[in-house]
C-alpha positions in Angstrom: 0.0 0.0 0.0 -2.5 9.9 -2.2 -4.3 12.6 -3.3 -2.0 14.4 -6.5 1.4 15.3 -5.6 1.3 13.7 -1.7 4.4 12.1 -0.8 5.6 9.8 1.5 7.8 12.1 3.7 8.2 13.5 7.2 9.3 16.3 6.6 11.3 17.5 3.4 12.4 13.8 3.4 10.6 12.1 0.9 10.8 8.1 0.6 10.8 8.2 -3.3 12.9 5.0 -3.1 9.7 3.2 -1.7 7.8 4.6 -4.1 10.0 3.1 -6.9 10.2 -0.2 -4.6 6.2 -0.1 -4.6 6.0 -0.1 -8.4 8.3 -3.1 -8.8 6.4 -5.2 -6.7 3.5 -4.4 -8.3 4.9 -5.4 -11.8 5.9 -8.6 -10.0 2.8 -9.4 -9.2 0.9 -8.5 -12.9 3.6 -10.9 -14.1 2.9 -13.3 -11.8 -0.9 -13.1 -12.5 0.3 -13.0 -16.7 -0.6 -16.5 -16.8 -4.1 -16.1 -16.6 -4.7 -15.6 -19.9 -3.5 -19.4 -20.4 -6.6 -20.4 -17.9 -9.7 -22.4 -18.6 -11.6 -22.3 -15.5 -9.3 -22.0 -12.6 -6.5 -23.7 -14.2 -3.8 -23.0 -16.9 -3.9 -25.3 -19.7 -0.7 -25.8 -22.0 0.8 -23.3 -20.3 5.0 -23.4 -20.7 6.4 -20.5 -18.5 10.0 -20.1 -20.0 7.9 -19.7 -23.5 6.2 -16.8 -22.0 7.2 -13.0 -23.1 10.7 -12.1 -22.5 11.2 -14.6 -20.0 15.2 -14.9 -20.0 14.5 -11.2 -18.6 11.6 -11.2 -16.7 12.2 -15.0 -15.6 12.2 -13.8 -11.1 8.8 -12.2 -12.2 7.2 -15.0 -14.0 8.5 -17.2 -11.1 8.5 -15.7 -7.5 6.2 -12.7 -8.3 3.5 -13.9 -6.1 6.0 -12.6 -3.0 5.5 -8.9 -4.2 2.3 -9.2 -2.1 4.6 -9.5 1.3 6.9 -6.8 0.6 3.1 -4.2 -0.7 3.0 -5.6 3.7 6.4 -4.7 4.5 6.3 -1.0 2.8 2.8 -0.5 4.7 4.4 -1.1 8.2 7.1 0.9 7.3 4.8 3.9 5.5 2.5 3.5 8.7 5.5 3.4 11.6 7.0 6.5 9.6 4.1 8.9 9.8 2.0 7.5 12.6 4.4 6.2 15.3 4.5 9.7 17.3 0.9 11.0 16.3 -1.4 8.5 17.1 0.1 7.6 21.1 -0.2 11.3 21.2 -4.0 11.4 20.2 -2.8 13.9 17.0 -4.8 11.4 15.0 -8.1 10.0 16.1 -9.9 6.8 15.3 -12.3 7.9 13.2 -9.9 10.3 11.4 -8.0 7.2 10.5 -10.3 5.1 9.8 -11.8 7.9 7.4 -8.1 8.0 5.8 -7.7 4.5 5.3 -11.6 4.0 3.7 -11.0 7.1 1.5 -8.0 6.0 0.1 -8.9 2.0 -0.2 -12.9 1.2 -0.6 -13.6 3.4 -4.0 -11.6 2.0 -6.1 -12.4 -1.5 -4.4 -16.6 -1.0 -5.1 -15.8 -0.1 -8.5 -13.9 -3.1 -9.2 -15.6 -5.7 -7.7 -18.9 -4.2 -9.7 -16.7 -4.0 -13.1 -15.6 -8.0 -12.0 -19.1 -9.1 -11.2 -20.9 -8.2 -14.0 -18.0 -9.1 -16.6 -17.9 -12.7 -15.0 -21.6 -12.7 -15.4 -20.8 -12.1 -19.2 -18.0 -15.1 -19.4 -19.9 -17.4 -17.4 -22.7 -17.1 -20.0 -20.3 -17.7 -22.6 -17.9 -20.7 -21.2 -20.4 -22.1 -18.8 -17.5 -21.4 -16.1 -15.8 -18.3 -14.6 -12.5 -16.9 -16.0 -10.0 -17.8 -13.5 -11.6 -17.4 -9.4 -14.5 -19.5 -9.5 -16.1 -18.6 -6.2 -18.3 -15.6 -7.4 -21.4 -16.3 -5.0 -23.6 -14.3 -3.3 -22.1 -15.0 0.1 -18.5 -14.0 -0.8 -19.9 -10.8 -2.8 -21.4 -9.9 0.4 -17.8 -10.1 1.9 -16.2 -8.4 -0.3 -18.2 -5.5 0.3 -17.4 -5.1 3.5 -13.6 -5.7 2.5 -13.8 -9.0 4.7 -13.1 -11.6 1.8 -10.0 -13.5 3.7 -11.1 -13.0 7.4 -13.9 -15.6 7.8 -15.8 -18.7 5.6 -16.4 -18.7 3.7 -13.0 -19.3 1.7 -11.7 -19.3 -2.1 -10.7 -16.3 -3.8 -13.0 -14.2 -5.6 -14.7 -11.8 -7.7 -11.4 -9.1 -8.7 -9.3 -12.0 -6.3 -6.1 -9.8 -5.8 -7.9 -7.8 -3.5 -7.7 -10.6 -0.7 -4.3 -8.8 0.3 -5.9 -5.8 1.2 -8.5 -7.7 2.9 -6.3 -9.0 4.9 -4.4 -5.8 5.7 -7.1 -4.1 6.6 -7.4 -6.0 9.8 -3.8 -5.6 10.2 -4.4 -1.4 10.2 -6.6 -2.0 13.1 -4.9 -3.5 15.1 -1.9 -1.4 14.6 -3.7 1.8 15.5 -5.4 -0.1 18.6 -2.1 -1.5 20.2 0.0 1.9 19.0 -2.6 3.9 20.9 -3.1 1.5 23.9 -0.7 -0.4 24.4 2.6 1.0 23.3 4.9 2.3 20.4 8.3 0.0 21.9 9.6 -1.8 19.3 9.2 -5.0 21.7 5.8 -5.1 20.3 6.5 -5.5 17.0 8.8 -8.3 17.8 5.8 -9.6 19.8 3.5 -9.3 16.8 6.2 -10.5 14.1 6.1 -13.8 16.7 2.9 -14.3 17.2 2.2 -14.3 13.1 4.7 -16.8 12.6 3.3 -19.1 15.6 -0.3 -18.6 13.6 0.6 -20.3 10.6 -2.4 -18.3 8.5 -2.1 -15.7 5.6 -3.6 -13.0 8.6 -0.6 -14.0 10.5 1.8 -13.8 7.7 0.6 -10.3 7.3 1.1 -8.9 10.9 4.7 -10.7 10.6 6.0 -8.4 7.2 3.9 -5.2 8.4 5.5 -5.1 11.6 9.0 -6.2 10.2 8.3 -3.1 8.3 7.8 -0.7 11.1 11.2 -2.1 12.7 13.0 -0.9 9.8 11.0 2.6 9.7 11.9 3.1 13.7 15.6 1.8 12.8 15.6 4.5 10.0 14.4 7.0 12.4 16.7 5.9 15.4 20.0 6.6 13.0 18.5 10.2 11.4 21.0 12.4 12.9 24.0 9.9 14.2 27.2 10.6 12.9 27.5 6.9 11.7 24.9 6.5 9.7 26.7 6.9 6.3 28.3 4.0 7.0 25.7 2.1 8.1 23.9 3.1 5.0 26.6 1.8 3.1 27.4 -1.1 5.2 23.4 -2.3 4.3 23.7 -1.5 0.8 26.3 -3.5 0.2 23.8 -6.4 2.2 21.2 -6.0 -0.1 23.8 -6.2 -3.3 25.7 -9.1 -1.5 22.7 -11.5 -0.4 21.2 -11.6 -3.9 24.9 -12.4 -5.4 25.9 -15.0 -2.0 22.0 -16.9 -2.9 23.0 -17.2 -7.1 26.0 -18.3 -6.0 25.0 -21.1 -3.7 22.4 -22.4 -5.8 19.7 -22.3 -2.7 16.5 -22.9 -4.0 14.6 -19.7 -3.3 11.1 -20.8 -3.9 11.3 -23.2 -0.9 12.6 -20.4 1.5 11.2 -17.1 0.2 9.4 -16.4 2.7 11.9 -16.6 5.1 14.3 -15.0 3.5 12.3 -12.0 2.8 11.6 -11.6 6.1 15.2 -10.5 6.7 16.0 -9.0 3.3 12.8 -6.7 3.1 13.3 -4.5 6.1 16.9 -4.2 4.8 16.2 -3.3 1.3 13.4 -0.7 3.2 15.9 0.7 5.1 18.5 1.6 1.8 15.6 2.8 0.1 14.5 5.3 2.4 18.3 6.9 2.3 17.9 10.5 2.0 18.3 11.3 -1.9 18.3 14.8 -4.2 16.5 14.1 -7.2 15.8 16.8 -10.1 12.0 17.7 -9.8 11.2 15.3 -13.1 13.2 12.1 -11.4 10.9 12.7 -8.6 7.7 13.7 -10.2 7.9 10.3 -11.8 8.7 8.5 -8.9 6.0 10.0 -7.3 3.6 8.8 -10.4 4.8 5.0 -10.1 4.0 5.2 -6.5 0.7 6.4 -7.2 -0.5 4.6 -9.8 0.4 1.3 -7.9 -3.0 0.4 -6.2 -4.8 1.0 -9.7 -2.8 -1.3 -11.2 -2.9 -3.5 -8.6 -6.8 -3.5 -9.0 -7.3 -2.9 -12.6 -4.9 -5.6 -13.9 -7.6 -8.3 -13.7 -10.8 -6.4 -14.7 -8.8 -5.6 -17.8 -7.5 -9.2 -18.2 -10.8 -10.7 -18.2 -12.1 -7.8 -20.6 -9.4 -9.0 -23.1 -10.5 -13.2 -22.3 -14.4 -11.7 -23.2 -13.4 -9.5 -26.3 -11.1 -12.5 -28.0 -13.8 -15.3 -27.1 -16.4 -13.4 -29.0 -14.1 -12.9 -31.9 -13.9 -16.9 -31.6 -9.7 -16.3 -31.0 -7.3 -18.3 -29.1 -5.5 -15.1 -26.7 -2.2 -14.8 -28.5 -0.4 -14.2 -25.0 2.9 -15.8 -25.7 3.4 -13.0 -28.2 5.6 -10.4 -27.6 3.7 -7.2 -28.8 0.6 -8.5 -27.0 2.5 -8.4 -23.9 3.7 -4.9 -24.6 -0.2 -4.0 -24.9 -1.3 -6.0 -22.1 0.9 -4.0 -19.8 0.8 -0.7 -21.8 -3.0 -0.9 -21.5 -2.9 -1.6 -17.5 -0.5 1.1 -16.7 -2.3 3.5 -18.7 -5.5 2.8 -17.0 -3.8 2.9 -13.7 -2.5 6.0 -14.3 -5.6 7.3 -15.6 -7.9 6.0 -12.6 -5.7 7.7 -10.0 -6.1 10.7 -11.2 -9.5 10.8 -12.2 -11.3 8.7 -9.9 -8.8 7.8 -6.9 -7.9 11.5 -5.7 -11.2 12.9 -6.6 -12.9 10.3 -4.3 -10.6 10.8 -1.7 -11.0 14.5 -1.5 -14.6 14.2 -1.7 -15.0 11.5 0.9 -12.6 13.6 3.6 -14.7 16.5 3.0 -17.6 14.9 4.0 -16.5 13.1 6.8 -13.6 14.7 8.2 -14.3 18.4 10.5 -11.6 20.5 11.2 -10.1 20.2 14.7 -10.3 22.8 17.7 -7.0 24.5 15.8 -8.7 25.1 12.9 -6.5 22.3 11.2 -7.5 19.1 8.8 -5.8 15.9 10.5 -2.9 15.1 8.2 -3.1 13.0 5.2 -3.1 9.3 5.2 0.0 7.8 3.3 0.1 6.4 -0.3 -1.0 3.1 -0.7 -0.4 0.2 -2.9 
């Protein structure tokens, strides 16, 4: 996990490495979700991966892009840490003021997408006699999903636009965080508590609390090094970590698939923290920085919708989907960044803006709470 031109930054130090980090994992996880176009029902049929677009270059993608989804986790804690770790013990940002941010930002885009999804599935189903890749598009799960509770409770299997079961699941995560940050405490002994307890759960909620509050232990390490006279070296020292474990794990021959997860769980909050090093940027290296960033949660959202819009228009033309082509990968992707680029800033901002206004009052000082962070 931004209204136009709101950055990530406290103060005048903006985190536009995140923002780039944000938009690669996104791309990770379109190419993961490539493959679809290769599905009959919810499996792929004569699908060969290393035939796929480009895959000598986009091989990590095609194969482990499924793990952007922890590090969108790992960015939120960190995002959330950064901005919110003094304000909300302090009571400079209510409840409802955050809960306002975080439906503002999040449930628009959400409705308009599971609508789009549901009656485009009703389309395909009366084609193919079957839905076009999450098959459990029922009432009770659509009733779910529009309370953005789709991966909490049964029932189960993914649905409707079924990338959204992330966000689901990090929406519970954001409660908790403001609950135990306002009363309980802000030590980092609680995010070791909670990075614990998720890996005791053994559940996709648990593995979420694990990477967001791994996150926020890299924002308040980022924090507690701001002004010590070391920390270009320990910038540089970590760099050279994130450079080396990449090299030391090629090298090795490990096989990442098995221990991704586990791995990531050491490398993300390191990676966080050389991404966040204070940079100067001219104004067009950050403005598009600032785009990708943006852009990240309508492409994260759109990139089904518009797959399944493709699967409709080249069944009625009575065409195989030529996705193993080149230049209809270029147009896949060209199309779903455009859109996502589009939809932020003309239905993602504007919603936003509109929602605060109508729910958020100025406080005693005459002052609008400040703005929620970006988010995937």
């Amino acid at each position: 996990m931004a209204l136009p031109h709101t950055s990530t930054s406290s103060g005048t130090h903006k985190l536009l490495g995140l923002e780039l980090l944000r938009f690669i994992a996104t791309i990770s996880v379109l190419l993961w979700h490539y493959p679809h176009f290769a599905y009959v029902a919810d499996a792929p049929v004569d699908l060969v991966r290393s035939e796929l677009p480009f895959y000598r270059v986009l091989f990590p993608f095609y194969e482990l892009g499924e793990h952007g989804v922890v590090i969108f986790w790992c960015i939120s804690g960190f995002i959330f840490f950064w901005k919110y770790s003094a304000l909300v013990p302090d009571g400079a940002v209510d409840g409802w003021t955050f809960f306002v941010n975080r439906l503002s930002r999040l449930y628009p885009l959400h409705l308009a997408t599971l609508l789009l999804v549901a009656g485009l599935q009703a389309l395909y189903v009366a084609q193919h006699g079957f839905f076009f890749v999450y098959q459990s598009n029922d009432l009770a799960h659509f009733v779910a999903q529009l309370f953005m509770a789709s991966d909490w409770l049964p029932p189960t299997g993914v649905s409707f636009n079924g990338p959204i079961w992330s966000v689901s699941i990090e929406v519970l995560v954001y409660a908790a965080f403001f609950l135990a940050l306002r009363f309980v405490t802000a030590s980092p002994l609680l995010n070791l508590a909670m990075i614990l307890a998720g890996i005791a759960s053994g559940t996709l909620v648990g593995k979420c609390f694990v990477f967001f509050y791994a996150g926020g232990l890299a924002a308040m390490a980022r924090q507690s090094v701001a002004d010590a006279p070391y920390r270009p070296k320990l910038e540089a020292l970590a760099a050279c970590a994130v450079v080396g474990i990449p090299l030391a794990l090629r090298v090795s021959g490990i096989a990442l698939a098995e221990r991704a997860a586990a791995l990531l769980l050491v490398y993300t909050p390191l990676l966080l923290f050389v991404c966040t090093t204070p940079l100067t940027l001219p104004k067009r290296v950050e403005d598009l920085l600032q785009a990708a960033g943006n852009m990240t949660y309508s492409c994260y959202l759109l990139h089904f919708p518009i797959q399944l819009m493709i699967a409709l228009a080249f069944a009625s033309w009575g065409q195989p989907i030529p996705y193993g082509s080149q230049l209809f990968w270029i147009g896949f992707m060209g199309l779903t960044l455009t859109a996502a680029y589009l939809t932020y800033a003309g239905f993602e901002a504007p919603a936003q803006r509109l929602i605060r206004r109508a729910l958020l009052r100025k406080n005693e000082a005459g002052r609008i709470a400040p703005a929620p962070l970006p988010r995937h």
